[in-house]
C-alpha positions in Angstrom: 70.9 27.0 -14.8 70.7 24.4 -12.0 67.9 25.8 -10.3 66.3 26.2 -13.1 66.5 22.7 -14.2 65.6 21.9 -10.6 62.2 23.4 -10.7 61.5 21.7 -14.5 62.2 18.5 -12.9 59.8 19.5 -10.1 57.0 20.8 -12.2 57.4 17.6 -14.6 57.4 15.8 -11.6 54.1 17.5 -10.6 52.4 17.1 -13.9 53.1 13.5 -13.8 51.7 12.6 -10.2 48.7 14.7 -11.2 48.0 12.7 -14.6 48.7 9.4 -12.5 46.1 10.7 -9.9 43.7 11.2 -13.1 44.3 8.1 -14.5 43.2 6.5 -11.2 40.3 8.5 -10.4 39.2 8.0 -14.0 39.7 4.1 -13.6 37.8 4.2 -10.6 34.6 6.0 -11.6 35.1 3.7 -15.0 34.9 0.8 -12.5 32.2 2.2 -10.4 29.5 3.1 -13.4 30.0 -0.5 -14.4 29.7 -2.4 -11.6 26.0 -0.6 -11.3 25.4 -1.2 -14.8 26.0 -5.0 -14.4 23.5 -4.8 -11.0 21.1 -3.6 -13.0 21.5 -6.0 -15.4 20.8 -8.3 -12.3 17.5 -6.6 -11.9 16.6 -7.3 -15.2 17.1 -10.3 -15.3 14.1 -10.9 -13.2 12.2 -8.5 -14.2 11.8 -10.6 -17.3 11.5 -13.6 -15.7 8.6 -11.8 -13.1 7.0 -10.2 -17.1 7.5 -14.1 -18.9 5.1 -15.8 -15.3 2.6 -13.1 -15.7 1.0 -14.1 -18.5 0.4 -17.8 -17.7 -1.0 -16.5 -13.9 -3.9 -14.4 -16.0 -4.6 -17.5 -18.6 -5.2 -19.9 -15.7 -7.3 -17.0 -13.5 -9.2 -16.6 -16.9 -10.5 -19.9 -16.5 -11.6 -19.4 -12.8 -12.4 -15.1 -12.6 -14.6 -15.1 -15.7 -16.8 -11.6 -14.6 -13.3 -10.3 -13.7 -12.2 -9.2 -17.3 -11.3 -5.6 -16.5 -9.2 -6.8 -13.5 -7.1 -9.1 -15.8 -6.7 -6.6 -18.4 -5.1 -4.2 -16.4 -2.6 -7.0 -14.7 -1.5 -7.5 -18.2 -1.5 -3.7 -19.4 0.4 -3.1 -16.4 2.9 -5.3 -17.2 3.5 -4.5 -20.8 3.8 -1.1 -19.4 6.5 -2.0 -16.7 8.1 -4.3 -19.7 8.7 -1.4 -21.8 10.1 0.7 -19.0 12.3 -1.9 -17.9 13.9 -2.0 -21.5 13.9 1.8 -21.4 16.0 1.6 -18.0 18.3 -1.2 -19.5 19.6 0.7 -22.2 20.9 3.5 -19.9 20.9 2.4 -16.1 21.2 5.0 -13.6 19.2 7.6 -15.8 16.8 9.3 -13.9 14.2 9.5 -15.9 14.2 5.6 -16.7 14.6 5.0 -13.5 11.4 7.0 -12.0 9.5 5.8 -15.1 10.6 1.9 -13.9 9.6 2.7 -10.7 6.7 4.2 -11.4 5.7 1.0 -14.0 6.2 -1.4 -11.5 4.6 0.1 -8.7 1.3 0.4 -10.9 2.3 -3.3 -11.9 2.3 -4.4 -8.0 -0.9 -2.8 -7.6 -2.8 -4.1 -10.3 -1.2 -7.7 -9.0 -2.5 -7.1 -5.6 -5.9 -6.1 -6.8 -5.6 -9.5 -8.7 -4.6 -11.3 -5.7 -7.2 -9.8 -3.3 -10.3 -10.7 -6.2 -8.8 -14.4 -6.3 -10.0 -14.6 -2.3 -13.6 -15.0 -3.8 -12.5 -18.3 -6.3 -12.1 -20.9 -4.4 -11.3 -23.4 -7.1 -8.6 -21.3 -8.3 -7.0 -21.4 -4.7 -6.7 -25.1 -5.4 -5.7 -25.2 -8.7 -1.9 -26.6 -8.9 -1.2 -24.1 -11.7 -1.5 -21.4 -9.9 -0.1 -22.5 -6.9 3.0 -23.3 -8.6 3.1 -19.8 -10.6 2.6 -18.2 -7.1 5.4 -19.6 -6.1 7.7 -18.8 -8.5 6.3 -15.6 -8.7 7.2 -14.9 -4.6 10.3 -16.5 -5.5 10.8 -14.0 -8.2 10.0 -11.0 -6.3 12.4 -11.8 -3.8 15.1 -12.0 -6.3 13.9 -8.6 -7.6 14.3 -7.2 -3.9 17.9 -8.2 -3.5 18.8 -7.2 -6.9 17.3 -4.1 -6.2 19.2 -3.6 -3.1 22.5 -4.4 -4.6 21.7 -2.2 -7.3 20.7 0.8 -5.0 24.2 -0.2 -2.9 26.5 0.0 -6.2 25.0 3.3 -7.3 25.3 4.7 -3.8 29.0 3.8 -4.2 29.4 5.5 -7.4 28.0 8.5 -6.9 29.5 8.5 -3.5 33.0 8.3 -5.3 31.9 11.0 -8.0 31.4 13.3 -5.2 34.2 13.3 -3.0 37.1 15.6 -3.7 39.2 15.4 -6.0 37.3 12.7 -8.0 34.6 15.6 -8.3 36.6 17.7 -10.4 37.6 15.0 -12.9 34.1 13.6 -13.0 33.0 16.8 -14.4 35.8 16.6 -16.8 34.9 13.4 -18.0 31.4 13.3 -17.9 30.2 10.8 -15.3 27.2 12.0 -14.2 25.1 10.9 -11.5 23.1 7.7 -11.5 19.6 7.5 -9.9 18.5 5.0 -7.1 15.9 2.7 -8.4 13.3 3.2 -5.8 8.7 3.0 -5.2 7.1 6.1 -5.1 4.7 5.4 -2.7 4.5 3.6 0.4 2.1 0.6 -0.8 4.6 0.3 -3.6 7.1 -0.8 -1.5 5.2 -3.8 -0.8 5.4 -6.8 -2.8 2.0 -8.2 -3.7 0.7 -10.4 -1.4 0.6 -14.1 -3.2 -1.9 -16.2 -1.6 -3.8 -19.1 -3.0 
């Protein structure tokens, strides 16, 4: 009966280090999926700030780009477009189909920006207007912010899926379905650019 009671005490034993272990691995990956959550909240953040300055940069090129209609239209289409994909992306961060849309959206955003930018070369008067120098600013101010959210963002992902890989979080993040989360990254290599603001 001793030995007996001896292995129950060993099992039990067992079966308690290996719930604890659970417990913490769970806590962890728990930890992990919101810490990129909350990054990508960060993202968003100036992703509607970057939405809320495009309008007012198209009303005051209005004004100056008058044969440029199309041009404008498709900054603001664009950006309606990457507006609805960035809601899509808030309400699940990480998925990867929200996230390639996203990326997709603002890379066609950044282009139709650039396209905008390159146009206002030829509008001299516009260059000078204080308007839009000050938008520009903000706007290169805000694509910065976007960068380094971006970044920390890409880092707090890495990290979670990083722990939801390694042995023996692996096995319990099966178990408790934490699937991976996607990088938020360009698609193409003049995506990765922000647009060039100069007036």
């Amino acid at each position: 009966m001793g030995g007996a009671v001896i292995t129950l005490i060993v099992l039990g034993g067992l079966a308690v280090l290996l719930g604890i272990i659970a417990i913490g691995i769970y806590n962890k990956l728990v930890m992990l999926r919101n810490r990129y959550k909350n990054a990508f909240a960060q993202i968003d953040v100036q992703l509607k700030r970057r939405y809320d300055l495009i309008p007012n940069l198209v009303e005051i090129a209005k004004g100056y780009m008058k044969h440029e209609k199309e041009t404008l239209e498709a900054v603001i289409q664009a950006r309606n477009q990457a507006a609805s994909a960035g809601q899509a992306a808030a309400a699940n961060p990480g998925d990867p189909k929200a996230m390639k849309s996203l990326g997709s959206a603002e890379g066609q955003l950044t282009g139709a920006l650039g396209r905008m930018f390159a146009l206002s070369e030829s509008y001299p008067d516009l260059k000078a207007n204080e308007n839009m120098m000050s938008l520009q600013e903000e706007l290169s101010s805000t694509e910065n912010k976007v960068a380094f959210s971006r970044q920390a963002y890409n880092d707090a992902v890495t990290r979670y899926n990083t722990s939801r890989e390694v042995f023996p979080s692996v096995v319990f993040a099966g178990m408790f379905n934490f699937g991976p989360a996607d990088l938020f990254e360009v698609e193409s290599e003049l995506e990765r650019e922000a647009p060039k603001v100069s007036f």
